[in-house]
N, C-alpha and C positions, 0 to 999 in steps of 0.2 A: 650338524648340531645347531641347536636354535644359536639367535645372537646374544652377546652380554646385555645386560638391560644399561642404560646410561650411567653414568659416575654419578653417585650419591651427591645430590644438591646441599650446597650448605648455604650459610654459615650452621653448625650444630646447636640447637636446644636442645633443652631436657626433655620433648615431647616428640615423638615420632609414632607414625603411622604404616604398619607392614600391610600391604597388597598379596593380593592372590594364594593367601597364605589355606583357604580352603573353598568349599563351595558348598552354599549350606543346600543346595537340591541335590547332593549326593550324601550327604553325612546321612546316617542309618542308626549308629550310635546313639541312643541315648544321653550322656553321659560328653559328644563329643566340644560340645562350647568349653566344659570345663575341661577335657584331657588338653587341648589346644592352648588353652589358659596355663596351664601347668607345665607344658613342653615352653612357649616361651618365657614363662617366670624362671623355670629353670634356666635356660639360655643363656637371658638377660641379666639373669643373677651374677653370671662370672666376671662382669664389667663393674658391677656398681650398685648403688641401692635403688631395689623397683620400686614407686610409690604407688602406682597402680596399674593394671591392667584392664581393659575391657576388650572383649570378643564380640564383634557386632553381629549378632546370630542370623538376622535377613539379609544383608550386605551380597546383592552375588560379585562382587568385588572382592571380596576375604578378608574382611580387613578387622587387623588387631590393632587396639589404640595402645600406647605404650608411655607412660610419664615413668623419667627418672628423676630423685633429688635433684642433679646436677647436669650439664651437659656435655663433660667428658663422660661418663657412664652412658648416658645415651648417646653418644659418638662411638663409643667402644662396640657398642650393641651393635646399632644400625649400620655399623661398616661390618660388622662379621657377620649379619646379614643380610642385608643387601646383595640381590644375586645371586644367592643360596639356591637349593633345590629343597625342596619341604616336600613328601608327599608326592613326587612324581610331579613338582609344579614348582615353578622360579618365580621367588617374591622379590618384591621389591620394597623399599623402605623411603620416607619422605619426612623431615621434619616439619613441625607443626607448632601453634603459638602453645606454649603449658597452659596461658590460662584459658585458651580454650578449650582443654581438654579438662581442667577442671569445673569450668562453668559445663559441660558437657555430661559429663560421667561423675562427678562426686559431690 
């Protein structure tokens, strides 16, 4: 079995960033930036309020940008992700500054 990926770095913000989550030279789908957006808005929902998401569509790193109101919510998240399997593929999650991700994406 592959290895664990490292313990989720902290300290927790509201902004994190999932890895390896796909690979946009094999999606096929149409449709698949937003099912990907929707699997983890659903997700992320169970922890707390999502304020936005983006799916970086040429990234061949996978990476979904993640902002929560708060940073128990995106602590909740990124730890019951982190390390995950998604897809036949183990992502990983890293926090990030919020307002970079809002100078970034909104």
């Amino acid at each position: 079995a592959p290895a664990a990926p490292p313990p989720l770095a902290g300290p927790p913000t509201p902004a994190f960033v999932i890895s390896n989550m796909f690979d946009p030279a094999t999606e096929t789908e149409p449709t698949w930036c937003d099912d990907i957006k929707e699997d983890v808005t659903a997700e992320c929902r169970k922890f707390g309020s999502v304020v936005h998401i983006h799916v970086d569509p040429i990234s061949p790193r996978g990476l979904v940008h993640v902002l929560f109101d708060d940073a128990r919510g995106a602590e909740g998240a990124a730890g019951a992700l982190h390390g995950r399997w998604f897809a036949g593929r183990a992502i990983t999650c890293v926090y990030v500054n919020p307002e970079v991700h809002k100078a970034q994406f909104m």
